[in-house]
C-alpha positions in Angstrom: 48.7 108.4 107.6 45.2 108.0 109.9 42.8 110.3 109.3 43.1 111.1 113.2 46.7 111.9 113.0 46.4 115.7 112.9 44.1 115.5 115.7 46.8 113.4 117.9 49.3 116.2 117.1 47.3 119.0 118.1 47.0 117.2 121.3 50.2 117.0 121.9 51.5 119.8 121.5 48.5 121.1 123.4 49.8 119.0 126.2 53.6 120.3 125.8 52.3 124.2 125.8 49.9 123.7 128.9 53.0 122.0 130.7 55.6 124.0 129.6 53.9 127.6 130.0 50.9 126.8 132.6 52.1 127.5 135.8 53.1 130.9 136.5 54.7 130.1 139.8 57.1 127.7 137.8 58.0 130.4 135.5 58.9 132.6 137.2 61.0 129.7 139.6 63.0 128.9 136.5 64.1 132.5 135.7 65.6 132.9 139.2 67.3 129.4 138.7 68.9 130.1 135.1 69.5 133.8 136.0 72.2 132.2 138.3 73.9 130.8 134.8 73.1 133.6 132.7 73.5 137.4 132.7 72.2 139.9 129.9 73.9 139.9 127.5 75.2 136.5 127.3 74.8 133.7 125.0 72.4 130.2 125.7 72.0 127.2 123.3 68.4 125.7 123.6 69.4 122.3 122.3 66.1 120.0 121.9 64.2 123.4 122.4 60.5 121.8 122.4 58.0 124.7 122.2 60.0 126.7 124.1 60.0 127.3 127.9 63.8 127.6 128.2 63.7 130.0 125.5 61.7 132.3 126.9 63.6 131.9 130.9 66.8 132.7 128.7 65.5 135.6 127.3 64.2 136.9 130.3 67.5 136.5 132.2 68.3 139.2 129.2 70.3 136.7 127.3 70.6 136.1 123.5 69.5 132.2 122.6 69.9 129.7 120.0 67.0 126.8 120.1 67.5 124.2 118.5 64.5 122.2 117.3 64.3 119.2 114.4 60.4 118.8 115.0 58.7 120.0 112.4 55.6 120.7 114.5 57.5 122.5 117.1 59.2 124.4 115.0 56.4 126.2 114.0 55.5 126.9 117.3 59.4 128.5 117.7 58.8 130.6 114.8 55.4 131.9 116.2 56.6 132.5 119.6 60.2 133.5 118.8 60.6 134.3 115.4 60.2 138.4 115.2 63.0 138.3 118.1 66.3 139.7 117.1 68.2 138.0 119.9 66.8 134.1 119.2 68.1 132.4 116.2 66.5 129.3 115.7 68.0 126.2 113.7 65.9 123.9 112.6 68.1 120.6 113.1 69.1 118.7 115.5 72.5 117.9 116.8 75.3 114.6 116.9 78.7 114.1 117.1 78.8 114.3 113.1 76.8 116.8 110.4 74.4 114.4 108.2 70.9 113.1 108.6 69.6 111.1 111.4 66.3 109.6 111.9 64.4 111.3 114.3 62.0 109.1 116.2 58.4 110.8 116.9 55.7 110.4 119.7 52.6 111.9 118.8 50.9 112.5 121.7 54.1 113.0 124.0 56.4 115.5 121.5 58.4 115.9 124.3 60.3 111.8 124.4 60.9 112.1 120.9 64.1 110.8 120.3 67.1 110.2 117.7 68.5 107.0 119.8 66.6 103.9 119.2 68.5 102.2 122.1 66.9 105.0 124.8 63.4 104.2 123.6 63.7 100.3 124.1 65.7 100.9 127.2 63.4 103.4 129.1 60.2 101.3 128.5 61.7 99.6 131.9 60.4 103.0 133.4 56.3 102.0 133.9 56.1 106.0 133.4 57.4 105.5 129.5 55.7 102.4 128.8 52.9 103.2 127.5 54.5 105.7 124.9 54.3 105.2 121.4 56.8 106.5 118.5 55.0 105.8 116.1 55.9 108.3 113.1 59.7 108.6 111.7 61.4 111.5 110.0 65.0 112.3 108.6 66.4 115.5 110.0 69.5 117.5 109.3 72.4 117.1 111.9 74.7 119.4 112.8 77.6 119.5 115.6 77.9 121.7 118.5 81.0 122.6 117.4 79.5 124.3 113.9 76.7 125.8 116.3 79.8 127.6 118.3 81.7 128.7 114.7 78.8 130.2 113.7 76.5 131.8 116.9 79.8 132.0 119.6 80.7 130.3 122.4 77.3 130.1 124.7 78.1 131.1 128.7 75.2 128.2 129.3 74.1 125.0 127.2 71.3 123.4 127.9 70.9 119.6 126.5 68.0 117.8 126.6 67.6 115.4 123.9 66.2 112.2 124.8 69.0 110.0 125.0 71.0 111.6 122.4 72.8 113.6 124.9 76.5 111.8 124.5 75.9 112.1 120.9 75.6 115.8 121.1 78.6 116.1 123.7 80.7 113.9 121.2 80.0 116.9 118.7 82.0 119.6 121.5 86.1 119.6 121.5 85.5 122.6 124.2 85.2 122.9 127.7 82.1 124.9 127.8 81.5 127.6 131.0 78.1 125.2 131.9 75.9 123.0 130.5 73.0 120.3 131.6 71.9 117.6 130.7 69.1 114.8 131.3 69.3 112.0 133.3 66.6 109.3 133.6 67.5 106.8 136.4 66.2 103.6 134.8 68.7 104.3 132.1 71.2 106.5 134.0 74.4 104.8 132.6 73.7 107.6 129.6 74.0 110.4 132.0 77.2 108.9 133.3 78.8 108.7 130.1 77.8 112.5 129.9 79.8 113.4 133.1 82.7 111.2 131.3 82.7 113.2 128.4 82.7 116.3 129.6 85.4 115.6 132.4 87.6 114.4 129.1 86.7 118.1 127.8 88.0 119.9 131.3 88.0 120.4 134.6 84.1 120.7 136.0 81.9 120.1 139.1 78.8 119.0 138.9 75.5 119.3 140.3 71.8 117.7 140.3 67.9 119.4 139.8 65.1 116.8 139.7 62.6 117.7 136.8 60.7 121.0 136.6 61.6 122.2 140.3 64.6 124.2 139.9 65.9 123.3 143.1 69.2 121.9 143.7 69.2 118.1 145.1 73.0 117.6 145.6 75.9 120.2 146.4 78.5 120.7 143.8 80.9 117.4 143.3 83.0 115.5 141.7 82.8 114.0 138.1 83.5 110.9 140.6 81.3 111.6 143.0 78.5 112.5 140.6 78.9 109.2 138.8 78.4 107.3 142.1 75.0 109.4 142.6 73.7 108.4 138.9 74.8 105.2 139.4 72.9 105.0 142.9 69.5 106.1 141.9 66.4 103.9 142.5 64.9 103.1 139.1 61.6 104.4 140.2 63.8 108.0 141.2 62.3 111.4 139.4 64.0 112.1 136.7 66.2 115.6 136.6 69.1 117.6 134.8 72.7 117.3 135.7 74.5 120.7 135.3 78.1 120.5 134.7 80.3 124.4 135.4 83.5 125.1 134.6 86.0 125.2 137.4 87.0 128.4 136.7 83.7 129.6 136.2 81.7 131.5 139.3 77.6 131.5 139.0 75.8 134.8 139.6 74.1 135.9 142.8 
């Protein structure tokens, strides 16, 4: 490994803390949002956890979380942060639509794009705001299913997925119709995000709904799987990217 390697990772995840707990303002923005999802006392899955953010929004919204995390790195910064809290288990793996080992590709100086599915990384290179990104380090990580998550933690009132192109893998792993959930979408490669709304409509009966990235502000009313797959589908490549939230038709949000 380069001698400059551990400098390149300290940067990064510099970068992922300053961008995921800079901004007060945003902070506080994404408690109000999630609060709508979660009330104390339920249960959240961090799934691709990072360093943390959602973490700590969950926990404020007095919910009990489960982040999952495979990155070694950002693991330890889970443990440091969260790791004396009784109400955040964290599983160091990450998740597919069978238990084994996967490959876990890593970006050094972007921890966040790090990514399981090959395919994604060549595919979102189209985007000129990926292109430059290097995953340039590999590791084998444990894999488990959503499913075992569930057997083992409960069934979480809110899911959040955000994986890097793995998200149908993940989904693949569910034979529930979860209350919510979200999941990425990146418009140059948005035909993943469709196959999420497919999946899930196979699991139950859900409307759906769109955030652009880190605003926590909705961009579409509550639709369709149909009409949510004609939105994906219509996105300019150049389009921020943003979460798709998926609730339960039976389900009503808070506040």
């Amino acid at each position: 490994m380069p001698r400059t390697a551990p400098l390149a990772r300290a940067r990064g995840l510099a970068r992922s803390l300053l961008w995921s707990y800079g901004t007060v303002w945003r902070r506080r923005r994404m408690v109000a949002f999630y609060g709508a999802f979660l009330a104390p006392g339920d249960l959240a899955f961090d799934v691709g956890s990072h360093v943390g953010n959602r973490v700590r929004a969950f926990r404020r919204a007095g919910a009990r979380v489960v982040a999952v995390e495979p990155q070694p790195d950002l693991l330890a910064v889970l443990r440091t942060l969260y790791g004396r809290d009784p109400r955040v288990r964290i599983e160091p793996c990450a998740l597919a639509a069978e238990p084994g080992e996967g490959v876990l590709h890593l970006a050094t100086r972007a921890p966040t794009v790090s990514s399981l599915a090959p395919g994604w990384i060549r595919d979102v290179r189209a985007d000129p705001r990926f292109a430059q990104l290097r995953w340039d380090r590999e590791v084998v990580v444990p894999l488990r299913t959503l499913d075992e998550l569930i057997a083992r933690h409960g069934e979480p009132r809110f899911c959040k997925i955000d994986v890097e192109g793995h998200e149908l893998e993940v989904l693949r792993g569910l034979t529930r119709a979860l209350p919510a959930l979200s999941f990425e979408y990146i418009p140059v490669v948005a035909d993943r995000a469709v196959a999420c709304v497919e999946r899930l409509a196979e699991l139950g009966e859900y409307r759906f709904a769109s955030s652009p990235v880190e605003t926590w502000r909705w961009a579409t009313p509550w639709v369709t799987p149909e009409d949510m797959v004609l939105r994906l589908s219509a996105l300019s490549p150049d389009a921020p990217p943003g979460d798709v939230y998926a609730v339960r038709s039976d389900v009503t949000l808070h506040g």
